[in-house]
N, C-alpha and C positions, 0 to 999 in steps of 0.2 A: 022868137023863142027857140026857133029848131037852133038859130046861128049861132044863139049866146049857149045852146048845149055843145055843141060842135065845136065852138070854142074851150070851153069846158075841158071836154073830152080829149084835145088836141093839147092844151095846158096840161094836162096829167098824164098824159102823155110823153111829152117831152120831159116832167119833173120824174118819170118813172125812169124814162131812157137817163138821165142825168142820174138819177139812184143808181140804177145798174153801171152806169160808166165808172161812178166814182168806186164799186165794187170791184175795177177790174184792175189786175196788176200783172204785170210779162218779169218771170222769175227767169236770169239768165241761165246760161249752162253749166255753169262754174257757181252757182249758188244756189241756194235750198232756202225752202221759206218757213218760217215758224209762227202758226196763225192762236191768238190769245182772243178766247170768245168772251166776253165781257171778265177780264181778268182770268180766265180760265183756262191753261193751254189744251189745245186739242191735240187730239192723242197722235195724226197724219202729221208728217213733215211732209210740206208742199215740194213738189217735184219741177225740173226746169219746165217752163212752158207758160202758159198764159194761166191764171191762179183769179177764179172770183171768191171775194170774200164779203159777206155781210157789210155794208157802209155804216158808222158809228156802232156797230157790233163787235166787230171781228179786227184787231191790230196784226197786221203780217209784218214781218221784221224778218232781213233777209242776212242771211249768212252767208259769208265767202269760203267756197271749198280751197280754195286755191293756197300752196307753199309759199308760207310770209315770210321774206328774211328780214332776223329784226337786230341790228345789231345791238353788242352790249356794251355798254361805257364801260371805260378802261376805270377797272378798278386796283387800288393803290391795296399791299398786304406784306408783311413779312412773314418768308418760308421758313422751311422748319430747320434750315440751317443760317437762320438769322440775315437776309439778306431782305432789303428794301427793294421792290418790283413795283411796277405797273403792267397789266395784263388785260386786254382787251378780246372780243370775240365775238362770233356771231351763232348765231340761233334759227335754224328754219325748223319752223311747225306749221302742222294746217290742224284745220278742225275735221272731225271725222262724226262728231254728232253736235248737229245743229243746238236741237235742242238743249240737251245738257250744255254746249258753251252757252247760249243764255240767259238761264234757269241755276244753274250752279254754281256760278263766278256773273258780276259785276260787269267787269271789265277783261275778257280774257286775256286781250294782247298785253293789260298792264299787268295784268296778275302773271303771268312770263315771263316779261320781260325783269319785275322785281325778284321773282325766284331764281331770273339766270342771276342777277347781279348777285344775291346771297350765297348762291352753290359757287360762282366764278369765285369768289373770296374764300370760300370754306376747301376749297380745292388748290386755292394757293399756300392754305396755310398749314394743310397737310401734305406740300410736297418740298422736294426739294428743287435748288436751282436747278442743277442737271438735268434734272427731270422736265422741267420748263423748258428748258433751251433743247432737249436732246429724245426725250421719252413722249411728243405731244400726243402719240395716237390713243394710248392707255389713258393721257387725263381726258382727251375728249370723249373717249368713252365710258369713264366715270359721271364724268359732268352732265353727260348724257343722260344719264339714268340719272343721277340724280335731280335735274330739272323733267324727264320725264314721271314718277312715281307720283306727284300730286296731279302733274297737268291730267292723267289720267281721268281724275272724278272730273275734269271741267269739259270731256269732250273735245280733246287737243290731244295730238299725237305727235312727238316731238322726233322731227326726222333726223337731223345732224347736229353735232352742235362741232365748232372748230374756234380752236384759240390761233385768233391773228399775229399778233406782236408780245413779245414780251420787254419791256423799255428796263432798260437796269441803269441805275447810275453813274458819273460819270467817273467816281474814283473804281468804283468795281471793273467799269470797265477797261480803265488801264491796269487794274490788277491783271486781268483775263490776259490783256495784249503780251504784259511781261509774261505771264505762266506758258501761253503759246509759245514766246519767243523761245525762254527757256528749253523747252520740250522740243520747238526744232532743233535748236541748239545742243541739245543731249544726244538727238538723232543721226546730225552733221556728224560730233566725234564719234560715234559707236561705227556708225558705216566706217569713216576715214582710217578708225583703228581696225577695222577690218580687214578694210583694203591694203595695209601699212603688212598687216601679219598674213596676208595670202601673198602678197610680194614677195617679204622675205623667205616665204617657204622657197616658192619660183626660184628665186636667188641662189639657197642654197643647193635645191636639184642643180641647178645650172654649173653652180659652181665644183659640184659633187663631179658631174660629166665632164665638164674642163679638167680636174685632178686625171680623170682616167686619161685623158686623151690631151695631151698638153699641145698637140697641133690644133686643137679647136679654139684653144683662148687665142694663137697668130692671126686665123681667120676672123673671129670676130673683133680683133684689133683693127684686120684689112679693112673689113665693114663699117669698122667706127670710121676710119678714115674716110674711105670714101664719102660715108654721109656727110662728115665734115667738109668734105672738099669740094659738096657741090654749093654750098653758102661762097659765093666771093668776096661776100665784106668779109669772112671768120677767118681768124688765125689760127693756123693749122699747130699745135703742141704733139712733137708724134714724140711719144714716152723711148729710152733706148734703154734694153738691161744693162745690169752693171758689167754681167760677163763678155758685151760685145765690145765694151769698152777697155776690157781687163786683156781678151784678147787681142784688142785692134792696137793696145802699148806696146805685148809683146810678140808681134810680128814685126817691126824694122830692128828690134835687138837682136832677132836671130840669125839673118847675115851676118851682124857682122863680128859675132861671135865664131861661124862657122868660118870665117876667113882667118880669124886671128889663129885660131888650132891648125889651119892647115899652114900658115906660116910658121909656126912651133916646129910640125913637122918637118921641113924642108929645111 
């Protein structure tokens, strides 16, 4: 009799320890626990650490504190200056209250992830391309608020939101190539005509200071020459004025003019 008590005793004993075990749950550091006492939430959010909960009483369902990035499929939109896009982007939020994520949304990551998708389209089709390609930090922080305002009620705190790529077509994008080219090409001649009209000013000082000073145009004749003359394959073209040539006629006619007069005389 004492052994079949003993026994007893030891049996409800270990079924008590097995109750108490199956009450026991280890809440990591990085999440928070939310215990529902027969359908009922309790008013405590369980804190990191070892967590007993009533066995077929009490359901603990555990939340991740930690920044989820989730990205967003690239959704397809035309902007408000009629241009076909695809626009892709990513989304980090955490949750900031257990509870209310939930108690107030379903599914919170899908309920985000579908509000980025409808803000990322609703943001494309109130911008322009430029704006896409050139202005990203203003729409990420549009887009930001606007996927942040509802996540609000759900207990979700939406940290950054960033637009990846933006994919534009392929005839757009040889439009864009030409428009580039074009606009270097505007660039090229406006400098070129610049430098063309800072020259000729140069030129004409230069030419101004050679008028006053008609020994300076010989020397930098010398000069050209020289530079010329250190090329050995170049042919040297040295220019001669007309008057050396005008003079160098009449110097062998003036002997012999001055002979014939002195033979007149004699």
């Amino acid at each position: 009799m004492l052994q079949e008590l003993l026994g007893a005793i030891i049996a409800a004993g270990a079924v008590g320890l097995v109750y108490a075990a199956a009450g026991v749950r280890v809440i990591k550091q990085y999440e928070r626990g939310v215990v529902f006492r027969l359908g009922r939430l309790r008013s405590e959010v369980r804190a990191p650490g070892l967590a007993v909960i009533v066995p077929a009483v009490d359901r603990l369902r555990k939340v991740n504190l930690q920044i989820v990035t989730m990205p967003i499929p690239a959704q397809e939109g035309i902007t408000r200056d009629n241009v076909t896009v695809r626009v892709d982007a990513v989304v980090y939020f955490k949750v900031v209250d257990a509870a209310a994520a939930i108690i107030n949304v379903e599914d919170y990551r899908f309920a985000v992830s579908q509000m980025a998708q409808t803000s990322l389209r609703s943001i494309i089709g109130k911008s322009d391309l430029d704006d896409l390609l050139s202005n990203r930090e203003k729409l990420n922080q549009g887009l930001e608020l606007m996927i942040d305002s509802p996540a609000i009620g759900w207990g979700v705190q939406i940290d950054r939101v960033e637009i990846k790529d933006v994919s534009l077509p392929d005839a757009m994008k040889r439009s864009m190539a030409r428009q580039a080219e074009a606009d270097r090409e505007r660039r090229a001649r406006i400098i070129n005509a610049d430098a063309e009209l800072q020259a000729s000013r140069k030129l004409a000082e230069a030419a101004q200071q050679m008028a006053d000073t008609p020994s300076a145009l010989q020397l930098r004749l010398l000069q050209t020459v020289m530079a010329v003359a250190a090329e050995k394959n170049s042919t040297l073209v040295l220019p001669i004025p007309v008057e050396l040539l005008r003079f160098l006629e009449r110097g062998p006619q003036q002997p012999a003019g001055i002979d014939d007069s002195a033979a007149a005389r004699g």
